[in-house]
N, CA, C, O and CB atoms as a CASP TS submission, in Angstrom:
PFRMAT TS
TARGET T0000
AUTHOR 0000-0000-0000
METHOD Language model
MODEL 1
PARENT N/A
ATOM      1  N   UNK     1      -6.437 -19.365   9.204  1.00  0.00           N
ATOM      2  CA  UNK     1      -6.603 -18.678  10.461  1.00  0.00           C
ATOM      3  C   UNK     1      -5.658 -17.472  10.545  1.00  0.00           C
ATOM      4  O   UNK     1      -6.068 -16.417  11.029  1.00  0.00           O
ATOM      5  CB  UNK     1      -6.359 -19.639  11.623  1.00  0.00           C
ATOM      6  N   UNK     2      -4.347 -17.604  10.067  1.00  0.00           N
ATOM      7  CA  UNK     2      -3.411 -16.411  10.055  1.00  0.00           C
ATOM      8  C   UNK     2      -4.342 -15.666   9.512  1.00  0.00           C
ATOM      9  O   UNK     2      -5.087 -14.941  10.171  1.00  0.00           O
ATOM     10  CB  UNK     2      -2.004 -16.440   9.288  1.00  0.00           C
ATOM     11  N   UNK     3      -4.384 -15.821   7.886  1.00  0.00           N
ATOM     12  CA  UNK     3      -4.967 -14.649   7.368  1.00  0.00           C
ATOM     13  C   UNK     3      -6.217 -14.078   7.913  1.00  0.00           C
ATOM     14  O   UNK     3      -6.573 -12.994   7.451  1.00  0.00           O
ATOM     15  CB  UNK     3      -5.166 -14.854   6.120  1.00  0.00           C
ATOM     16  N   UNK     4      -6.955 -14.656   8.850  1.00  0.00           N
ATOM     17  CA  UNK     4      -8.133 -13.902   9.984  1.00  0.00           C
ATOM     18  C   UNK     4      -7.849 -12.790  10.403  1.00  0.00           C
ATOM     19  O   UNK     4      -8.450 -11.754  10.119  1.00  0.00           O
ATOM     20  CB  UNK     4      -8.406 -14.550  11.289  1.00  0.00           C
ATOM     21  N   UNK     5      -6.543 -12.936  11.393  1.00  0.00           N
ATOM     22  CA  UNK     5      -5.614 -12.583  12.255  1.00  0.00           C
ATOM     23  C   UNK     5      -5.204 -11.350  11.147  1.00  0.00           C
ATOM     24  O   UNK     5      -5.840 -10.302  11.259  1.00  0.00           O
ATOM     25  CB  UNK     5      -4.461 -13.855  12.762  1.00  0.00           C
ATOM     26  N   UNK     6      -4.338 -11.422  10.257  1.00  0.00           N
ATOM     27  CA  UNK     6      -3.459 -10.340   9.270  1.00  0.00           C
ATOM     28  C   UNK     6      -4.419  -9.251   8.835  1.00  0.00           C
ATOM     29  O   UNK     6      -4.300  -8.152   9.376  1.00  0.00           O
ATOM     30  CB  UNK     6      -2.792 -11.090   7.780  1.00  0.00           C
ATOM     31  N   UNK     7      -5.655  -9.490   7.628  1.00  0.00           N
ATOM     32  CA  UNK     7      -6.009  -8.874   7.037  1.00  0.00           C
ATOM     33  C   UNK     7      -6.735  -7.544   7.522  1.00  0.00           C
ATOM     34  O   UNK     7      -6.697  -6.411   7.042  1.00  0.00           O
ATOM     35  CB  UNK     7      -6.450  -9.594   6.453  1.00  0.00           C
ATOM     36  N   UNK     8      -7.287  -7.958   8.431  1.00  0.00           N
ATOM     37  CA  UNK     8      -7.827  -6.403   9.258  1.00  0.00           C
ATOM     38  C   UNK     8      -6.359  -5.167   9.610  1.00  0.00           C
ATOM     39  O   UNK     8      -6.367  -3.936   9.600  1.00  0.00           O
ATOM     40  CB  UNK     8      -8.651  -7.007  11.256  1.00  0.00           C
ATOM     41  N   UNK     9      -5.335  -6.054   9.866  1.00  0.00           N
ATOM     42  CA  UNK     9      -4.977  -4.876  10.498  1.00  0.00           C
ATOM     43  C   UNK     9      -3.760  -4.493   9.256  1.00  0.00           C
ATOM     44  O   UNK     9      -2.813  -3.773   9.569  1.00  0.00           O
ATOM     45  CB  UNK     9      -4.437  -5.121  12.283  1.00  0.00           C
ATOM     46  N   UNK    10      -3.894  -5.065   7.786  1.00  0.00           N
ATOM     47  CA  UNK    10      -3.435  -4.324   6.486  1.00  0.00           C
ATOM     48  C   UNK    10      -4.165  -3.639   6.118  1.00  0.00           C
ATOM     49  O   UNK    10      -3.805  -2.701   5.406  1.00  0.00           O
ATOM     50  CB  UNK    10      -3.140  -4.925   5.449  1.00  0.00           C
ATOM     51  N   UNK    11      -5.640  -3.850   6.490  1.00  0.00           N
ATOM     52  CA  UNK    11      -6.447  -3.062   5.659  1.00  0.00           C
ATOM     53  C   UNK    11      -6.638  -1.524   6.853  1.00  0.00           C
ATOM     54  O   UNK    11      -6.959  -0.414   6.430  1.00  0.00           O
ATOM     55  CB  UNK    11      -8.097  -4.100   5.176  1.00  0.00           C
ATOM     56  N   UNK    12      -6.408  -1.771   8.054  1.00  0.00           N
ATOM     57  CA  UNK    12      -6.102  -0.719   8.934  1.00  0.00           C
ATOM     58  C   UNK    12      -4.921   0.209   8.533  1.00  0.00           C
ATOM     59  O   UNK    12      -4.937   1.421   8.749  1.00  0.00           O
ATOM     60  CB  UNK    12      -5.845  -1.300  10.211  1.00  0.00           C
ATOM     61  N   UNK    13      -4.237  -0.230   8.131  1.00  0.00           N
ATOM     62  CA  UNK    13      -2.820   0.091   7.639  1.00  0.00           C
ATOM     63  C   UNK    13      -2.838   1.204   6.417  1.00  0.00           C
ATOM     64  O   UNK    13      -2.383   2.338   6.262  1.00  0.00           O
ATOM     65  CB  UNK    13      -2.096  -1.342   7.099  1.00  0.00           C
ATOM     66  N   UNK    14      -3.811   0.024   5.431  1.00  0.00           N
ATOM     67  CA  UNK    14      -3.969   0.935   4.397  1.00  0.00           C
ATOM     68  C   UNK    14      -4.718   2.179   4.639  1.00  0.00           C
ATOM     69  O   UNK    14      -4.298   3.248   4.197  1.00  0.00           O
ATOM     70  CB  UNK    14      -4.531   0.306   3.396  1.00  0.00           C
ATOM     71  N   UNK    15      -5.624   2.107   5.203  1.00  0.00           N
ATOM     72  CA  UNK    15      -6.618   3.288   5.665  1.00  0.00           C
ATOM     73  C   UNK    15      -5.708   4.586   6.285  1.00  0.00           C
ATOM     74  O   UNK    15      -5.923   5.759   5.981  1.00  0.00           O
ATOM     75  CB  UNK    15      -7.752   2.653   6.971  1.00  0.00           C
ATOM     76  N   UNK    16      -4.816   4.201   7.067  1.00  0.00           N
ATOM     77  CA  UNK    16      -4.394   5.186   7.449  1.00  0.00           C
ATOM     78  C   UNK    16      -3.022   5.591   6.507  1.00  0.00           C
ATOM     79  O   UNK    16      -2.207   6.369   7.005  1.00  0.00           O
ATOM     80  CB  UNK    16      -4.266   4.990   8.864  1.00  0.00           C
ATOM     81  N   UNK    17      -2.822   5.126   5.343  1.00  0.00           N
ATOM     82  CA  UNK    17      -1.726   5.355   4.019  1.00  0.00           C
ATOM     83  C   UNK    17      -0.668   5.400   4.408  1.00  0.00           C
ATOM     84  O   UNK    17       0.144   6.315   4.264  1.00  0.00           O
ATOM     85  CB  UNK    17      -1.762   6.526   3.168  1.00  0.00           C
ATOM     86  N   UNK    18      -0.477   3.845   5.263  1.00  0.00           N
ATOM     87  CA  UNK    18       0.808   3.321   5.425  1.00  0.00           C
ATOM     88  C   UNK    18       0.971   1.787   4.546  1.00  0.00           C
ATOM     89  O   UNK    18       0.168   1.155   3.860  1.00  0.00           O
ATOM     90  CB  UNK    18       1.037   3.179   7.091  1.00  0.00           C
ATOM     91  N   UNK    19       2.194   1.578   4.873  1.00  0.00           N
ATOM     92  CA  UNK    19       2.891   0.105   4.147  1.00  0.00           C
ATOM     93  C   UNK    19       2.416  -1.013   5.023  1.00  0.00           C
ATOM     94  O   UNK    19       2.561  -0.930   6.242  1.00  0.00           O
ATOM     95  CB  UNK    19       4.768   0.027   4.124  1.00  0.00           C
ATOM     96  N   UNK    20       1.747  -2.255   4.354  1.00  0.00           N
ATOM     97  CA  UNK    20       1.385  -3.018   5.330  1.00  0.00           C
ATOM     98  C   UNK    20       2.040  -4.061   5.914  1.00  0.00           C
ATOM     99  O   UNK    20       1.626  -4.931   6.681  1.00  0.00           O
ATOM    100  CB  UNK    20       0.492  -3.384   5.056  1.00  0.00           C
ATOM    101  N   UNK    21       3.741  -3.740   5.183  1.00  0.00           N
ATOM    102  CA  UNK    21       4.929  -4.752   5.158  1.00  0.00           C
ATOM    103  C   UNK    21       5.301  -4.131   6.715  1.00  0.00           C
ATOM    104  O   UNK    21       5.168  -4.749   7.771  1.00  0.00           O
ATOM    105  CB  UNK    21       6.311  -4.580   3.653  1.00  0.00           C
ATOM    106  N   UNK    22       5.880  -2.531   6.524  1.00  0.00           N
ATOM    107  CA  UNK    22       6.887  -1.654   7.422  1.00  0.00           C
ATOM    108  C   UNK    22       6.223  -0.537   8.437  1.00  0.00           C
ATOM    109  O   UNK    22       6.479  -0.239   9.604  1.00  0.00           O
ATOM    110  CB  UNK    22       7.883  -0.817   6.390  1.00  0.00           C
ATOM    111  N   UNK    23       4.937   0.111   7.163  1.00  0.00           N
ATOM    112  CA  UNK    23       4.453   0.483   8.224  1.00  0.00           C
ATOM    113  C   UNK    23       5.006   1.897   7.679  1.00  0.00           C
ATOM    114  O   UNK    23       4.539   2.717   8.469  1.00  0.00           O
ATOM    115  CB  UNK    23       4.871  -0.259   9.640  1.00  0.00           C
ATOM    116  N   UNK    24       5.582   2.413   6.953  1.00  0.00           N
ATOM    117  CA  UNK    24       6.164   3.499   6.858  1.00  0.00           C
ATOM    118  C   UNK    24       4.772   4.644   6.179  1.00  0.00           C
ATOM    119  O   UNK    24       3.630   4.242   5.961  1.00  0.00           O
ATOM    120  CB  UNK    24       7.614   3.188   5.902  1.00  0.00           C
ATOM    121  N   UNK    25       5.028   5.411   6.056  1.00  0.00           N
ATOM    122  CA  UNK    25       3.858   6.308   5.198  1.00  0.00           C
ATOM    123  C   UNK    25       4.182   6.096   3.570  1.00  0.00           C
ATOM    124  O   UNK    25       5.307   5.903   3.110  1.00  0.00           O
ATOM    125  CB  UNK    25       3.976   8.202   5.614  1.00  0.00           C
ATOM    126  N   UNK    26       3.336   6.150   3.050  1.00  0.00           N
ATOM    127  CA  UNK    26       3.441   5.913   1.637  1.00  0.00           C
ATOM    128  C   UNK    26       3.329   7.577   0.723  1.00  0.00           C
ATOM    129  O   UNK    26       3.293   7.607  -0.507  1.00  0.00           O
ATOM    130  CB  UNK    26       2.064   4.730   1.242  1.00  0.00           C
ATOM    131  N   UNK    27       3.307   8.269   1.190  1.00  0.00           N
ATOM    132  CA  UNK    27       3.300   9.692   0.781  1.00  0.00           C
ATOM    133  C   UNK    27       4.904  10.300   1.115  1.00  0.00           C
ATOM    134  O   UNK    27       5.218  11.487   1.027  1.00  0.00           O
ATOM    135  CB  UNK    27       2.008  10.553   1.702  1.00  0.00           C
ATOM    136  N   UNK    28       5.731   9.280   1.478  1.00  0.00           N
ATOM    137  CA  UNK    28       7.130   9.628   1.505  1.00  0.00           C
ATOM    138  C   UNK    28       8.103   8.571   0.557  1.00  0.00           C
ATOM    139  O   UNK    28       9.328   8.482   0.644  1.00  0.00           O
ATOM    140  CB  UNK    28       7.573   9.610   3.091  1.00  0.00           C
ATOM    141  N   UNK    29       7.306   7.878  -0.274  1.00  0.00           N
ATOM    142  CA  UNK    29       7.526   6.637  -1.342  1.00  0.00           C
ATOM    143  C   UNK    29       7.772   7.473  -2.732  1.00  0.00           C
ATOM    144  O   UNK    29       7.348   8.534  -3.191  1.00  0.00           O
ATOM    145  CB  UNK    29       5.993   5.453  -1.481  1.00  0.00           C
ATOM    146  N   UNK    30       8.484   6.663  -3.074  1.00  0.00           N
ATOM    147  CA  UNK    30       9.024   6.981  -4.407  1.00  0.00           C
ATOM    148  C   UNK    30       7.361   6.682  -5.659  1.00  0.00           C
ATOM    149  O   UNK    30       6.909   5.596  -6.020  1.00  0.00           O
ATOM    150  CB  UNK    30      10.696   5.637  -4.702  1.00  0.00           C
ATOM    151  N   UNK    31       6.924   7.883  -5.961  1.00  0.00           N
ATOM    152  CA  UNK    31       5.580   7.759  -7.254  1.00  0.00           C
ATOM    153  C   UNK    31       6.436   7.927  -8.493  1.00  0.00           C
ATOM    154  O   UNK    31       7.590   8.304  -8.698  1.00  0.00           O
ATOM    155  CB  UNK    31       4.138   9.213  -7.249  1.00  0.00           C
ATOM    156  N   UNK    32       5.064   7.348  -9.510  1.00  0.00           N
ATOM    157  CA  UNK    32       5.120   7.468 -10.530  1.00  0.00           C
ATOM    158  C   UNK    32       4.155   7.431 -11.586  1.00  0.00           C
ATOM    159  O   UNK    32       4.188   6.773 -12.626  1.00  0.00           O
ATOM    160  CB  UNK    32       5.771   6.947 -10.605  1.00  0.00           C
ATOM    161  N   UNK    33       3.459   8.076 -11.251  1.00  0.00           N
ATOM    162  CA  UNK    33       2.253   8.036 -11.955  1.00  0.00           C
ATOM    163  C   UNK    33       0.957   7.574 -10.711  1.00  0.00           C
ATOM    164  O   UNK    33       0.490   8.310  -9.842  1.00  0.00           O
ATOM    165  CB  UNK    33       2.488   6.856 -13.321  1.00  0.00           C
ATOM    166  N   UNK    34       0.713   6.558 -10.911  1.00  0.00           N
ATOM    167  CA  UNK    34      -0.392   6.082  -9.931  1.00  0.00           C
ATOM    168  C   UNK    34       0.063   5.279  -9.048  1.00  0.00           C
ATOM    169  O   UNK    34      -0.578   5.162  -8.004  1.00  0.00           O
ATOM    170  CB  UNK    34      -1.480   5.417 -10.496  1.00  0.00           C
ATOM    171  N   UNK    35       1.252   4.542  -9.234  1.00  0.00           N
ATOM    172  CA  UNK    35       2.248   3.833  -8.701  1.00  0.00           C
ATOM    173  C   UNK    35       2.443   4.237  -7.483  1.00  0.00           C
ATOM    174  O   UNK    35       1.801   5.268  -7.285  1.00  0.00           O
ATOM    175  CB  UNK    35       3.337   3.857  -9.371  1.00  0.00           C
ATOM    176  N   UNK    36       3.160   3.826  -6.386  1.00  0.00           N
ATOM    177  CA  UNK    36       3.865   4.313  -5.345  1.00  0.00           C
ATOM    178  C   UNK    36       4.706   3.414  -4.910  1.00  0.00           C
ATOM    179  O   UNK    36       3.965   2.514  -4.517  1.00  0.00           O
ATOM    180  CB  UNK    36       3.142   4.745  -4.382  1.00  0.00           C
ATOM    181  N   UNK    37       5.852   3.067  -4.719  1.00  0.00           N
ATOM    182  CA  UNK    37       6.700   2.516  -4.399  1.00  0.00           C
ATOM    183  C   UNK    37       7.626   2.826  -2.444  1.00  0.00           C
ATOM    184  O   UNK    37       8.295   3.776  -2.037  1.00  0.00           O
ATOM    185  CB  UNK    37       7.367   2.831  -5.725  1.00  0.00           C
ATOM    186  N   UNK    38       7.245   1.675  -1.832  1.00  0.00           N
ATOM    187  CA  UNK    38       7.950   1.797  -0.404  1.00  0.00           C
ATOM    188  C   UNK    38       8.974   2.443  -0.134  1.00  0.00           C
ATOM    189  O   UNK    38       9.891   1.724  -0.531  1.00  0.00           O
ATOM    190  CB  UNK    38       8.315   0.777   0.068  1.00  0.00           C
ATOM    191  N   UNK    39       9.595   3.773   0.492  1.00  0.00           N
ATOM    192  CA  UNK    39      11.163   3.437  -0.056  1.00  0.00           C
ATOM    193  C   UNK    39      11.769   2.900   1.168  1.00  0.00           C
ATOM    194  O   UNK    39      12.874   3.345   1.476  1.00  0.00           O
ATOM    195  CB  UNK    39      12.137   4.848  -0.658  1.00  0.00           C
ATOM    196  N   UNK    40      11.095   1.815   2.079  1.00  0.00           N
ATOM    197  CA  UNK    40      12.227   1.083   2.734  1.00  0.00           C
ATOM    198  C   UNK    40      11.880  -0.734   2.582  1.00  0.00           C
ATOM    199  O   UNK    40      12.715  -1.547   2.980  1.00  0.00           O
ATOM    200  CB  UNK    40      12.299   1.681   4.534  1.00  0.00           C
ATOM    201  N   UNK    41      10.637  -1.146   1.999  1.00  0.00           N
ATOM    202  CA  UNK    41      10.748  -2.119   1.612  1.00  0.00           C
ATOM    203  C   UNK    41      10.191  -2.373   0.229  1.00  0.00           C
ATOM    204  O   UNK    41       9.461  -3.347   0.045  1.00  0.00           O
ATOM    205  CB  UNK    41      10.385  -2.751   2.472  1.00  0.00           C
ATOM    206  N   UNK    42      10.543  -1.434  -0.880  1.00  0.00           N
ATOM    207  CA  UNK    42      10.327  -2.016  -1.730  1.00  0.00           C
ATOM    208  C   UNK    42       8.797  -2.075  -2.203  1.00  0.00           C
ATOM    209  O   UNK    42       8.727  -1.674  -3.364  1.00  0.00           O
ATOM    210  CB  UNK    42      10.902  -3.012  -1.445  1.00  0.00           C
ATOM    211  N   UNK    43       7.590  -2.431  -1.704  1.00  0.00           N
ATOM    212  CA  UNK    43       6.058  -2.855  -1.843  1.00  0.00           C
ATOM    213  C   UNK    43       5.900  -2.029  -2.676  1.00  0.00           C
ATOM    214  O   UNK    43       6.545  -1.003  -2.463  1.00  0.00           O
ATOM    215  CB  UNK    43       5.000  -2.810  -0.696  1.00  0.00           C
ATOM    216  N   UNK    44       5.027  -2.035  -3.967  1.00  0.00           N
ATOM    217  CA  UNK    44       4.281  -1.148  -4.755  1.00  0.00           C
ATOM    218  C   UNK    44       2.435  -1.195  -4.432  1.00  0.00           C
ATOM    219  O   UNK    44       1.779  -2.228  -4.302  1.00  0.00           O
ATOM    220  CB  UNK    44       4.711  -1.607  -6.353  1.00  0.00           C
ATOM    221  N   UNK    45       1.975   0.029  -4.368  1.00  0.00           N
ATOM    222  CA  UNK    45       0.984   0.192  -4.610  1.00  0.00           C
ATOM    223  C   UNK    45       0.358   1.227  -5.295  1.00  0.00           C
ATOM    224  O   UNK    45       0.904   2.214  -5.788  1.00  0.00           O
ATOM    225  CB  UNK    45       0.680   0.033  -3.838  1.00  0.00           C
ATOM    226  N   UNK    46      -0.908   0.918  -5.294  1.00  0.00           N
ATOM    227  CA  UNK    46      -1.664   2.031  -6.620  1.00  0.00           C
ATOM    228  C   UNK    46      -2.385   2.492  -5.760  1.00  0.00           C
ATOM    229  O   UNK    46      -2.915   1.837  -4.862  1.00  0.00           O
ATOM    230  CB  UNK    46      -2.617   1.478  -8.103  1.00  0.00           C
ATOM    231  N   UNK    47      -2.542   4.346  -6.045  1.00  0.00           N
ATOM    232  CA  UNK    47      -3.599   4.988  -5.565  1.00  0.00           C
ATOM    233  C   UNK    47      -4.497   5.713  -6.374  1.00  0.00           C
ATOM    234  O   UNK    47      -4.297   6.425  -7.358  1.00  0.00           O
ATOM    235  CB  UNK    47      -3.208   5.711  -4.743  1.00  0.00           C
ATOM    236  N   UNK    48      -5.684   5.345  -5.678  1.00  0.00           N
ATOM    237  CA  UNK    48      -6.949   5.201  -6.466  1.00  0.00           C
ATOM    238  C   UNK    48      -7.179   6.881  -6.621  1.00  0.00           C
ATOM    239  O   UNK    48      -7.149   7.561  -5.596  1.00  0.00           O
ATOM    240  CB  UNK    48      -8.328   4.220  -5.572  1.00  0.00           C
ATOM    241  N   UNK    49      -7.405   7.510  -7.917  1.00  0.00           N
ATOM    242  CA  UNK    49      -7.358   8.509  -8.544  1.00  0.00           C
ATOM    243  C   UNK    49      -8.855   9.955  -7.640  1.00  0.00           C
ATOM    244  O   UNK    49      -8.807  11.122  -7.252  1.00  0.00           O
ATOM    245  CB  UNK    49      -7.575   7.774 -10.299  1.00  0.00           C
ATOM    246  N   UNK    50      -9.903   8.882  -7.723  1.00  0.00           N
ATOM    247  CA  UNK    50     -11.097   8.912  -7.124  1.00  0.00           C
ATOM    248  C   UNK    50     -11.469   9.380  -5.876  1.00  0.00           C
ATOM    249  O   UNK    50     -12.165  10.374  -5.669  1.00  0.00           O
ATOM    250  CB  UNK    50     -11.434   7.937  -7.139  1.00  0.00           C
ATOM    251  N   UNK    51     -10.854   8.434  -4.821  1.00  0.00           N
ATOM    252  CA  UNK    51     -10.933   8.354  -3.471  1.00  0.00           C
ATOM    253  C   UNK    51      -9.905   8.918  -2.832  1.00  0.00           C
ATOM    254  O   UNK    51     -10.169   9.352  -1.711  1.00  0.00           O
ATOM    255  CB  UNK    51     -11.061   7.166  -3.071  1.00  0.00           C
ATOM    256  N   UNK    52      -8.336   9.090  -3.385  1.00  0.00           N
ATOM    257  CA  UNK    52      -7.130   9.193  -2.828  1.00  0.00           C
ATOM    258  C   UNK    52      -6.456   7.961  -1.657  1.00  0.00           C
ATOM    259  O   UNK    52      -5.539   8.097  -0.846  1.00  0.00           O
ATOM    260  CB  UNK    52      -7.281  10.521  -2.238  1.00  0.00           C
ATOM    261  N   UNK    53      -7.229   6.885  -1.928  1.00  0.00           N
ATOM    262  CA  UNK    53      -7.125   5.675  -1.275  1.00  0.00           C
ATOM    263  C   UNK    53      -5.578   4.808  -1.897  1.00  0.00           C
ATOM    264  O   UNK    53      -5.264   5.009  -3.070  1.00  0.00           O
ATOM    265  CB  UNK    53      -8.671   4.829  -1.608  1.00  0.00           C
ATOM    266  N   UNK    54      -5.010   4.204  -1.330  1.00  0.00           N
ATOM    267  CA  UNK    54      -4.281   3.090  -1.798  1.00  0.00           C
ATOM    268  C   UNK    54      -4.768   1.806  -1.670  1.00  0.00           C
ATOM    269  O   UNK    54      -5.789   1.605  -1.013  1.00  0.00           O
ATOM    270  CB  UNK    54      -3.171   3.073  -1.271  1.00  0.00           C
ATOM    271  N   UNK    55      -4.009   0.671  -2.358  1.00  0.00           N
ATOM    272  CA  UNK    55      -4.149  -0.681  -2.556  1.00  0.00           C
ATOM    273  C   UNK    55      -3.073  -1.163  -3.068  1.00  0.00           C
ATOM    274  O   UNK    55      -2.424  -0.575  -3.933  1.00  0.00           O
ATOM    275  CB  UNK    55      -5.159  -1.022  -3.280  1.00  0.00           C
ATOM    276  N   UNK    56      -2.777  -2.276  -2.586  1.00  0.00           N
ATOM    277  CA  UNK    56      -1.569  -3.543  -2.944  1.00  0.00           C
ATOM    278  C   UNK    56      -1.806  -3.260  -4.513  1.00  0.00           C
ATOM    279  O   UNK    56      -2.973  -2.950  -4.753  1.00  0.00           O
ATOM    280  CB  UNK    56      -1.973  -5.569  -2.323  1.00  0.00           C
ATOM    281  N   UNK    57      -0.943  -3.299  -5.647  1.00  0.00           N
ATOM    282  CA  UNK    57      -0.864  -3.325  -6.672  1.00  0.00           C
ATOM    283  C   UNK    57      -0.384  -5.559  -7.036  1.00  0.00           C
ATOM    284  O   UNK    57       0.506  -6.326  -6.669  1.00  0.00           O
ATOM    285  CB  UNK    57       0.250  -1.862  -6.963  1.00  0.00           C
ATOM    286  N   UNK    58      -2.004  -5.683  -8.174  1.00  0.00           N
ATOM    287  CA  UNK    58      -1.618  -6.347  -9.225  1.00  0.00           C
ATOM    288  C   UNK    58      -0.692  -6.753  -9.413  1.00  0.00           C
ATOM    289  O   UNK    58       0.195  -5.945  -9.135  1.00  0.00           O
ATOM    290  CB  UNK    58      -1.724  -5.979  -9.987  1.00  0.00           C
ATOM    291  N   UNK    59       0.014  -8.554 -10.128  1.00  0.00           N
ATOM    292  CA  UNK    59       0.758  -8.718 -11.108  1.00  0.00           C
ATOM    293  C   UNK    59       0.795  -7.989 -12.502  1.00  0.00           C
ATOM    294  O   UNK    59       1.775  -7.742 -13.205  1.00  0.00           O
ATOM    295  CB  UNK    59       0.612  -9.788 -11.229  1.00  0.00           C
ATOM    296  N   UNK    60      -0.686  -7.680 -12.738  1.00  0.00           N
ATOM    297  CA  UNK    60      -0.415  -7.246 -14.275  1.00  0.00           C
ATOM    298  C   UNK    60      -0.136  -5.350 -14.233  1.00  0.00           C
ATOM    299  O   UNK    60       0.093  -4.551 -15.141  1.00  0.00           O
ATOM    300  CB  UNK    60      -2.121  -7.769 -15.400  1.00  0.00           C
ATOM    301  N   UNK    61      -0.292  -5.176 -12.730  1.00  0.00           N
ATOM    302  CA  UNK    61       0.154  -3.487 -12.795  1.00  0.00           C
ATOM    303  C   UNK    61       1.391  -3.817 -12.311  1.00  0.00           C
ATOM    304  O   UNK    61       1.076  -3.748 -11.123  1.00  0.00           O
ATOM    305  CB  UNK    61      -0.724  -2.176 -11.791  1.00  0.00           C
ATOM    306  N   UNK    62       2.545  -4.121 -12.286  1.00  0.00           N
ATOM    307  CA  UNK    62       3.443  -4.161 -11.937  1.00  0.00           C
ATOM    308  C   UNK    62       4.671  -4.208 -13.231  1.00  0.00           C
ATOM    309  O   UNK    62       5.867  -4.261 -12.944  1.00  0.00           O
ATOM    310  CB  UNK    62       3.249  -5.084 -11.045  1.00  0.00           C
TER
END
């Protein structure tokens, strides 16, 4: 039931290319390639080359 509750409003989050931990903008995150890194909590994500979209990054992209 949480995750009912959570997932809409990460994936709101993401849409608008923020952190779905803090909330911060992710275009002020430490990159590296496709990477993007939080710089106040840490979260990595990948942005999609294609769309200019982000997403939670993988164990095996990490």
């Amino acid at each position: 039931m949480f995750k009912n509750v959570i997932a809409p409003v990460q994936a709101w989050l993401l849409s608008q290319s923020r952190c779905v931990g803090c909330g911060t903008e992710l275009n002020l995150g430490k990159t590296s390639g496709e990477k993007v890194t939080c710089k106040k909590c840490g979260r990595i994500f990948v942005k999609d080359t294609t769309s200019g979209k982000y997403r939670r990054a993988l164990f095996e992209e990490v």
